[in-house]
ROLOBA-795902 format. One record per residue (C-alpha): x, y, z negated; residue in three letters; residue number from 1. Coordinates in steps of 0.25 Angstrom, whole numbers, plus 5000, padded with zeros to 4 digits. Example, Ala and Ser with C-alpha at 12.3 -4.5 7.8 and 13.67 -1.06 7.14 Angstrom:
! residues 2
+------+-------+------+---------+-----+
! east ! north !   up ! residuo ! num !
+------+-------+------+---------+-----+
! 5049 !  4982 ! 4969 !     ALA !   1 !
! 5055 !  4996 ! 4971 !     SER !   2 !
+------+-------+------+---------+-----+
//
This chain:
! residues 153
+------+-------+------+---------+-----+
! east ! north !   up ! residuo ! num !
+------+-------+------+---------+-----+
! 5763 !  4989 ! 4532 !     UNK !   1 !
! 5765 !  4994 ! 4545 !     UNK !   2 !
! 5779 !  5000 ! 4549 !     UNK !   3 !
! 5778 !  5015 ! 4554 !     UNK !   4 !
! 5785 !  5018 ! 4567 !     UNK !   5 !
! 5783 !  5028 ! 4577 !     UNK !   6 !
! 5780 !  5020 ! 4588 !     UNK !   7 !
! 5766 !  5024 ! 4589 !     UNK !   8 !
! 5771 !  5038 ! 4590 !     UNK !   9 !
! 5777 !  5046 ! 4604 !     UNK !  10 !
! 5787 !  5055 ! 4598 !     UNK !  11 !
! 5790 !  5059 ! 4611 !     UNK !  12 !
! 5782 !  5067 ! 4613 !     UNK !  13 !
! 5787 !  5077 ! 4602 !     UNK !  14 !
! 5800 !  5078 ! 4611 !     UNK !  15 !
! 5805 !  5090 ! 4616 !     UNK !  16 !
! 5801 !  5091 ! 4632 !     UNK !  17 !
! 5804 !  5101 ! 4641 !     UNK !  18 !
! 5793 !  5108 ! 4647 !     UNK !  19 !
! 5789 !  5102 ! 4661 !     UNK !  20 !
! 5786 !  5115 ! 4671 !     UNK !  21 !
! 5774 !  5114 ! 4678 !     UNK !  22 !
! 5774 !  5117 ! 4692 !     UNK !  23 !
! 5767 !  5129 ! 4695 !     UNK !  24 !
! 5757 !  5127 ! 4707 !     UNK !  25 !
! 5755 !  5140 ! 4714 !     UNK !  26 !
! 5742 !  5139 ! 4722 !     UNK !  27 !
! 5739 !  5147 ! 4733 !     UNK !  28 !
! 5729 !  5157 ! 4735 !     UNK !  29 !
! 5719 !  5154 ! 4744 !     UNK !  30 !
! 5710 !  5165 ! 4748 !     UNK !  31 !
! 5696 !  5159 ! 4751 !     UNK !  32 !
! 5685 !  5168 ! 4757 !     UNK !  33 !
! 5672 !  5164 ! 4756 !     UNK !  34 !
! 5665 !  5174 ! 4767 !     UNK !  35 !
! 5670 !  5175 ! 4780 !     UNK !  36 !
! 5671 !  5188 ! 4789 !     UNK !  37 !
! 5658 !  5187 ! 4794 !     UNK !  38 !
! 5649 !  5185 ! 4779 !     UNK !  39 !
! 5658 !  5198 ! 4774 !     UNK !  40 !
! 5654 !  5205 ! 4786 !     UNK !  41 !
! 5640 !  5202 ! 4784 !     UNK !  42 !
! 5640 !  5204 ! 4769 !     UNK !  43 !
! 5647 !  5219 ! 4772 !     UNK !  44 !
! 5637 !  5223 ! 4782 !     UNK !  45 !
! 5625 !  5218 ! 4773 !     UNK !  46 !
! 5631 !  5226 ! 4763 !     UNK !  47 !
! 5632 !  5238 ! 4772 !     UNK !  48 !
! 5619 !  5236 ! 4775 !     UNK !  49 !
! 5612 !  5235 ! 4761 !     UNK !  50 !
! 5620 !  5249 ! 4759 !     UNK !  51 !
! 5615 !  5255 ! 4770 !     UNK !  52 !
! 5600 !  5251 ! 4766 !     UNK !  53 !
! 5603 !  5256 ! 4750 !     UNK !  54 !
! 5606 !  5270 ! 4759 !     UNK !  55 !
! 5597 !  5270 ! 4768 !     UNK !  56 !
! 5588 !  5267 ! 4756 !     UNK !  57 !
! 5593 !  5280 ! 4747 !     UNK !  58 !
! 5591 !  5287 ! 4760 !     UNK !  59 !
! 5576 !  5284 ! 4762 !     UNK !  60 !
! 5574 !  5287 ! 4746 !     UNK !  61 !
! 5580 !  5302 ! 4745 !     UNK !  62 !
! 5571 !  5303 ! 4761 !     UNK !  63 !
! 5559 !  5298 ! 4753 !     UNK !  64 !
! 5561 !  5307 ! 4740 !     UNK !  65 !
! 5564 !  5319 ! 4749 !     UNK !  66 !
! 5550 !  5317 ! 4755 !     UNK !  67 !
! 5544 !  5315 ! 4740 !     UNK !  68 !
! 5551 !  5329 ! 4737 !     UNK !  69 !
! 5546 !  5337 ! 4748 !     UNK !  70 !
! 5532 !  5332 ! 4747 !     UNK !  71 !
! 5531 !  5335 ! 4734 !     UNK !  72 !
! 5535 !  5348 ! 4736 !     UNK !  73 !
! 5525 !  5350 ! 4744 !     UNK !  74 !
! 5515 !  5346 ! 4736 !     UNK !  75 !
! 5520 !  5355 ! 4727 !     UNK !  76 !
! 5519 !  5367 ! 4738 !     UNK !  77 !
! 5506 !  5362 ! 4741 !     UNK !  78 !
! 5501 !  5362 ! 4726 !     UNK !  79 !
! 5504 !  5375 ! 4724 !     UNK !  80 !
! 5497 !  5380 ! 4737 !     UNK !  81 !
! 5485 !  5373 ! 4734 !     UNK !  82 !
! 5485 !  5381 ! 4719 !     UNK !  83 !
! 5487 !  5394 ! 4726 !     UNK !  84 !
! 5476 !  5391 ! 4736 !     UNK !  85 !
! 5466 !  5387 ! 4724 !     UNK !  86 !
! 5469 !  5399 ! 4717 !     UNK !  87 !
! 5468 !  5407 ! 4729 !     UNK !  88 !
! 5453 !  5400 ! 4731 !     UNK !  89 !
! 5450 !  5403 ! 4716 !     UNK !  90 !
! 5453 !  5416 ! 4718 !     UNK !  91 !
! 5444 !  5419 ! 4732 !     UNK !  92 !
! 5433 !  5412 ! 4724 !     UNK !  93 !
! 5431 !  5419 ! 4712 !     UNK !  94 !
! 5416 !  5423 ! 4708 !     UNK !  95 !
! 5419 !  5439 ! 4711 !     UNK !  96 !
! 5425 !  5436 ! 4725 !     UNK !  97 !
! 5415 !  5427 ! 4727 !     UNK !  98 !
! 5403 !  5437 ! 4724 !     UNK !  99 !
! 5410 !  5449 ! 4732 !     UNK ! 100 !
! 5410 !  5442 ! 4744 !     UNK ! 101 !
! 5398 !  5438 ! 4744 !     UNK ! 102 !
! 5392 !  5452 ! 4738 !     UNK ! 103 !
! 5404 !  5461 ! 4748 !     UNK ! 104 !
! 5404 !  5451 ! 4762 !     UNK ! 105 !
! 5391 !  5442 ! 4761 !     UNK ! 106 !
! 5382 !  5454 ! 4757 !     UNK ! 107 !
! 5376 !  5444 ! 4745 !     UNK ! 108 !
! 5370 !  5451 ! 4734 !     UNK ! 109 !
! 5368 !  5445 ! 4717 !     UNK ! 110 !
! 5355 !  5437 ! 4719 !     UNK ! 111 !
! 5344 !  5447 ! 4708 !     UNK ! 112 !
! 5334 !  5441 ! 4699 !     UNK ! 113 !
! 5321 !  5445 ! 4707 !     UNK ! 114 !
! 5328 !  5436 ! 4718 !     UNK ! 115 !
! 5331 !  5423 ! 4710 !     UNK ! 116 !
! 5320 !  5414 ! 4712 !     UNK ! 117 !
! 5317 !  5401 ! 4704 !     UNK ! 118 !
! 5312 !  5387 ! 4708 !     UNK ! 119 !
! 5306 !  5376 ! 4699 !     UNK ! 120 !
! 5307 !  5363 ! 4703 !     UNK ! 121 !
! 5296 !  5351 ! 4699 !     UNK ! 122 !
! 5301 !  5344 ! 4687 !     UNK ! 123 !
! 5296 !  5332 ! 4688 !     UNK ! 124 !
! 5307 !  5323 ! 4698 !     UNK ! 125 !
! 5297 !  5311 ! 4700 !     UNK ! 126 !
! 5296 !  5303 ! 4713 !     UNK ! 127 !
! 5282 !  5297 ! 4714 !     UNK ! 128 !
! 5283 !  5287 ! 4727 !     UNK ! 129 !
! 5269 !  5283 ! 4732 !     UNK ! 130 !
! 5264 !  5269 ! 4731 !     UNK ! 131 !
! 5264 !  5262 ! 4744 !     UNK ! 132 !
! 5254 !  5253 ! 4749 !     UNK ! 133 !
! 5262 !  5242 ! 4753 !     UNK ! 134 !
! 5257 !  5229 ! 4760 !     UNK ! 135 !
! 5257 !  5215 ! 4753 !     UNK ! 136 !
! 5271 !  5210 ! 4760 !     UNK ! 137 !
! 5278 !  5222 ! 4753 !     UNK ! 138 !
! 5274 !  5220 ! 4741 !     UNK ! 139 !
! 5279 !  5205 ! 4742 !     UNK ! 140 !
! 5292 !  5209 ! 4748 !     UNK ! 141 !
! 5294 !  5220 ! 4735 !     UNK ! 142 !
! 5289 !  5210 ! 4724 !     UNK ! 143 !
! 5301 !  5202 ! 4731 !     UNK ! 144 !
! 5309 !  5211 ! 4729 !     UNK ! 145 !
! 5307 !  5214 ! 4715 !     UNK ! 146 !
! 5307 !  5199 ! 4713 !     UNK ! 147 !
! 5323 !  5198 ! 4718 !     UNK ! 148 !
! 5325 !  5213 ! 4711 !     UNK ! 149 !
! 5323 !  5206 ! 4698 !     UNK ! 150 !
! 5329 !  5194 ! 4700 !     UNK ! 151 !
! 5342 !  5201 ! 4704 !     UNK ! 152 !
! 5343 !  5210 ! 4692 !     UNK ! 153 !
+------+-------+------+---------+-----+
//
């Protein structure tokens, strides 16, 4: 059997030990700057410049929906002209004003039955064409051509 000792163990370090303060590193602040004067310059001008087209942009819109507005009143103005006018042309064309001018300023008079007159047209709408008397070289050249018609389609 072995013998038990405790020399395997460190008991030491279960001993009381006051507490060693840490030094405290105070670091400095560095104040880094990635843009230089002339890159901020040129960012706040571009800046100032896309405002200046969002502006200019709104500006050109309400210029553009002014026009939109005052042609469509007009349209409207011109819509309602045009119905008076056509009521105004319905009314000058009716069938009694019609027939007093022609009766009180033309002198025209209603047409009587003794002065109607009738006309009968031929009935029969058939077109006769007369045989011609061709030569031998026409008729060739039309069989030809009655040849390539069928073969076409």
């Amino acid at each position: 059997m072995a013998k038990q000792t405790n020399l395997a163990y460190d008991l030491s370090r279960y001993e009381y030990r006051p507490r060693e303060e840490k030094p405290v590193i105070k670091a400095k602040k560095i104040v880094r700057t990635n843009a230089s004067a002339p890159k901020t310059i040129a960012i706040i001008i571009s800046a100032g410049l896309l405002m200046c087209g969002v502006v200019y942009s709104k500006f050109e819109a309400a210029m553009v929906q002014s026009q939109i507005t005052s042609a469509t009143k007009e349209v409207e103005l011109l819509n309602s002209e045009n119905v008076r006018l056509n009521s105004e042309i319905e009314s000058k064309t009716s069938l009694q004003k019609i027939e007093d001018y022609a009766e009180n300023v033309l002198g025209l008079k209603k047409l009587e039955k003794s002065q109607v007159e009738y006309v009968q047209l031929q009935t029969d709408d058939v077109v006769e064409i007369p045989n011609e008397n061709s030569n031998i070289f026409i008729k060739i050249k039309n069989y030809f051509y009655d040849i390539l018609e069928y073969l076409r389609g």
